[in-house]
C-alpha positions in Angstrom: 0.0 0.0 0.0 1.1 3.2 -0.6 0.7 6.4 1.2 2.1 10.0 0.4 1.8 13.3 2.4 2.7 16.9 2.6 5.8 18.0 4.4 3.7 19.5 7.7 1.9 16.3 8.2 3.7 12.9 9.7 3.2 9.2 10.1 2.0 8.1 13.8 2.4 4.5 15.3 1.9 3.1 18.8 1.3 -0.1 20.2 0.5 -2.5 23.6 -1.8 -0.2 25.8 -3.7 -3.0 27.6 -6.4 -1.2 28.2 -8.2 -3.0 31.1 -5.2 -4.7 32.6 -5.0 -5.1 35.6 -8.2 -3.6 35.8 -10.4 -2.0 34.0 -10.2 1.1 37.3 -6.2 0.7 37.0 -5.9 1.1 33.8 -8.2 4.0 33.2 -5.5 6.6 33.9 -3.6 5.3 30.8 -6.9 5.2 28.8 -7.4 8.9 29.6 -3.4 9.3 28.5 -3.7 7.5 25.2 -6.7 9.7 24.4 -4.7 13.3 25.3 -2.2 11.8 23.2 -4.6 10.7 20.1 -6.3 14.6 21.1 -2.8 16.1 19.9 -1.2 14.0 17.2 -4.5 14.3 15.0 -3.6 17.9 14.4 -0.7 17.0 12.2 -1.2 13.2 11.3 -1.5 12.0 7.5 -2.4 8.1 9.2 -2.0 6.8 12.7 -1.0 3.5 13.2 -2.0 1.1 16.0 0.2 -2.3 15.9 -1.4 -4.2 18.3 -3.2 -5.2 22.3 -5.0 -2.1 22.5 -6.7 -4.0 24.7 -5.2 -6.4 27.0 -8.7 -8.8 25.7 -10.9 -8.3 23.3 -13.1 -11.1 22.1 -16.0 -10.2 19.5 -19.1 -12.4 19.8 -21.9 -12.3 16.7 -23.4 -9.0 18.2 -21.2 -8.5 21.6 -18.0 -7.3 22.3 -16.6 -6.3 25.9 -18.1 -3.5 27.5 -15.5 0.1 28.4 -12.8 1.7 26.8 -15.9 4.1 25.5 -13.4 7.1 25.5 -10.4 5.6 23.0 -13.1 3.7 21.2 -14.7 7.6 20.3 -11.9 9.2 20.0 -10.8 6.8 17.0 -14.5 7.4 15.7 -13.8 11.3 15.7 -10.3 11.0 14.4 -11.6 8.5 11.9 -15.0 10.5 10.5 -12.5 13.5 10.2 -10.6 11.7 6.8 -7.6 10.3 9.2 -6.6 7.0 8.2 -6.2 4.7 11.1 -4.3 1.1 10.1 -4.9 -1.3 13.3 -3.0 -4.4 13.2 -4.0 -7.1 16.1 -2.1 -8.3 18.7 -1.7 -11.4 20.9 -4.2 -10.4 23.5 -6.6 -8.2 21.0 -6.2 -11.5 18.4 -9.9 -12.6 18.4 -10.6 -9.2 16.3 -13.1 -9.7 13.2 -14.9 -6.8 12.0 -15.7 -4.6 14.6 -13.7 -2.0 14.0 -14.2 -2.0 10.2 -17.7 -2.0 10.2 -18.2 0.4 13.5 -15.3 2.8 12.6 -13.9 2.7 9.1 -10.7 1.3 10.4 -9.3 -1.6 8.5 -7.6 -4.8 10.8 -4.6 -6.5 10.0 -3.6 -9.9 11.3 -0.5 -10.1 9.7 2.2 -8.1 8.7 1.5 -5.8 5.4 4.4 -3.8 3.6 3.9 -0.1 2.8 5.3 2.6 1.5 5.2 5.8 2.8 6.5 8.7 0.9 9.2 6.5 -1.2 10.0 4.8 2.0 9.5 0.9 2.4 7.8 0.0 5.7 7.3 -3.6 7.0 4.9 -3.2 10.1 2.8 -5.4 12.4 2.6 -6.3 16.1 5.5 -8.8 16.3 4.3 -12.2 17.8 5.2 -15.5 16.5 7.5 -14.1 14.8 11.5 -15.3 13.7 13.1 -18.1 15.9 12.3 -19.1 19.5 8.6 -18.0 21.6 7.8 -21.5 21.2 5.6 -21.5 23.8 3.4 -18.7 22.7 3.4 -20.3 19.1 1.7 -22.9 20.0 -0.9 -21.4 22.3 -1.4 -18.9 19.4 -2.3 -21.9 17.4 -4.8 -23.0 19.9 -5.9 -19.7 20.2 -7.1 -19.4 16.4 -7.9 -23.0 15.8 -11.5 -22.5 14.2 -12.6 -25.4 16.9 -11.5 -23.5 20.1 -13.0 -20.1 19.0 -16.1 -21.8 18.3 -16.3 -23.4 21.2 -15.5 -20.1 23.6 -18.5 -17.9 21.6 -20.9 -20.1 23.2 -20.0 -18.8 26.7 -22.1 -16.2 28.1 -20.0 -13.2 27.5 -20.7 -12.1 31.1 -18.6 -15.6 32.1 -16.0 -15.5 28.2 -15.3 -12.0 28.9 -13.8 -12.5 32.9 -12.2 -15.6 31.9 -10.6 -14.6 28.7 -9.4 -11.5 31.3 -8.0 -13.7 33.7 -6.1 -15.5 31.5 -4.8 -12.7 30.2 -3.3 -10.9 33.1 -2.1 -14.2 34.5 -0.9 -16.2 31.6 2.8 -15.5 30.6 2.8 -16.7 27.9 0.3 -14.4 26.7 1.1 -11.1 28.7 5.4 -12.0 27.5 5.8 -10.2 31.0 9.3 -12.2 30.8 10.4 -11.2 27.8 10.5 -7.3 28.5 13.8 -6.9 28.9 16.6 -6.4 26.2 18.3 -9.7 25.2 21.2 -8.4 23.4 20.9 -8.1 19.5 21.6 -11.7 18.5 19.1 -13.3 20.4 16.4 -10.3 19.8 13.8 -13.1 17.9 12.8 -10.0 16.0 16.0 -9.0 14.9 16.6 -12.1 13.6 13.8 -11.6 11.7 14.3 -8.6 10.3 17.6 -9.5 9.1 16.3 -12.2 7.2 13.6 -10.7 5.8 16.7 -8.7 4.7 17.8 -11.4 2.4 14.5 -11.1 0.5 14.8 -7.4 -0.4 15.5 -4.2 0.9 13.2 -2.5 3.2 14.0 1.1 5.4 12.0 0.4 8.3 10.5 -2.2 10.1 7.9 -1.2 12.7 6.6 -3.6 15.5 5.6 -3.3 19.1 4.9 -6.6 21.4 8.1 -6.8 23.2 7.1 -3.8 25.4 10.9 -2.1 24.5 11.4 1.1 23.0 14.0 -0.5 20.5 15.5 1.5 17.4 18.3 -0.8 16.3 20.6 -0.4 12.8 20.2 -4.0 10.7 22.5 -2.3 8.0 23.3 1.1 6.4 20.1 1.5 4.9 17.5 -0.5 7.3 16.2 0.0 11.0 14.4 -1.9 13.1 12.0 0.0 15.5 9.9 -1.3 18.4 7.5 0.9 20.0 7.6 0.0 23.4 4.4 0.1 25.0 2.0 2.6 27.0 2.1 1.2 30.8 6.2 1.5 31.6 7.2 4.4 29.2 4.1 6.0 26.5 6.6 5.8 23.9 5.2 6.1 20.2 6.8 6.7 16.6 6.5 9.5 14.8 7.9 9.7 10.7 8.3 12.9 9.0 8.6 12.0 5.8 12.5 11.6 6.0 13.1 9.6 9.2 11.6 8.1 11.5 11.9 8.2 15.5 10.6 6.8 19.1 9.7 10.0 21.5 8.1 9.6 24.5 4.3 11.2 25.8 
């Protein structure tokens, strides 16, 4: 996909808010943050992109999806109705994702990673699980998680009883939440490095843009080729912002 813009607009991304974790009263604060945030970057945005666990669960039944988060959820519709493009790509908590968003909001979902590029610039973005060597573990719950069966299965829990256990597995789960991956682990055993790299092999791209690992990470590959990771919006409400030249992590 390709996307151009004038020089006084710029490209937006941010990604793992967990709205709701550990509570829905916790995490309300950071809810009110991430909408200041969305308040100021829509005056000079061309597209904003959101990579993934907005919400830290989100399950979409045929005509049901969890209650809250009424104040983000608006502010996209507002940003959205006023001709901003808004890319959302889902995550490993916000995976169970279908149409909501499109249909409610105008804001195409993603499950995998999609190439763009953005003024001449080659972008390979997405929310990062399952990605390159190693997370084993979450690989296969992953595949669990979107076996046809399984998902089937879990819509024919009341949502009042779906939503609080899909929740609880959530905030507990490790494997899901990756609470022990958030620290650096050096550039040759970054999964997502390695990934990059040999996505490398294929061809040339100037950026590659994920979030997941919770780590504000801008990291050279080559000369030419960068990999950024967003962080995420409960240790440090770092985002990344592109200009149309280069692109970097600030934080809110």
């Amino acid at each position: 996909m390709r996307i151009s813009f004038p020089n006084n607009k710029k490209i937006y991304f941010a990604s793992d808010q967990h709205l709701g974790a550990p509570t829905p009263e916790a995490s309300f604060p950071r809810e009110q943050k991430f909408v200041a945030w969305l308040n100021e970057v829509k005056e000079d945005a061309a597209a904003i992109f959101l990579l993934g666990d907005l919400f830290d669960f989100w399950f979409e039944y045929k005509t049901v999806v969890p209650k809250g988060f009424i104040r983000v959820l608006g502010k996209l519709a507002e940003i959205r109705d006023s001709g901003i493009p808004i890319y959302f790509f889902i995550g490993n908590h916000d995976l169970w994702m279908n149409d909501y968003f499109e249909k409610e909001l105008n804001i195409p979902v993603y499950h995998s990673p999609q190439e763009f590029l953005i003024n001449n610039k080659k972008f390979l973005i997405g929310h990062g699980d399952g990605l390159g060597p190693g997370d084993k573990g979450y690989k296969r719950m992953k595949k669990v998680f979107t076996f046809p069966l399984f998902k089937w299965m879990f819509k024919w829990l009341h949502p009042d009883l779906g939503v609080r256990l899909g929740h609880y597995m959530s905030v507990k789960n490790k494997l899901i939440s990756g609470e022990e991956d958030a620290k650096f682990l050096g550039e040759e055993n970054e999964w997502l490095v390695q990934y990059c790299k040999r996505k490398l092999k294929d061809k040339h791209r100037d950026y590659f843009v994920f979030g997941h690992r919770h780590l504000p990470l801008n990291i050279d590959l080559n000369e030419k080729s960068k990999y950024i990771n967003l962080g995420d919006w409960i240790d440090y409400y770092t985002y990344g912002v592109y200009d149309g030249e280069s692109m970097e992590l600030k934080a809110y």
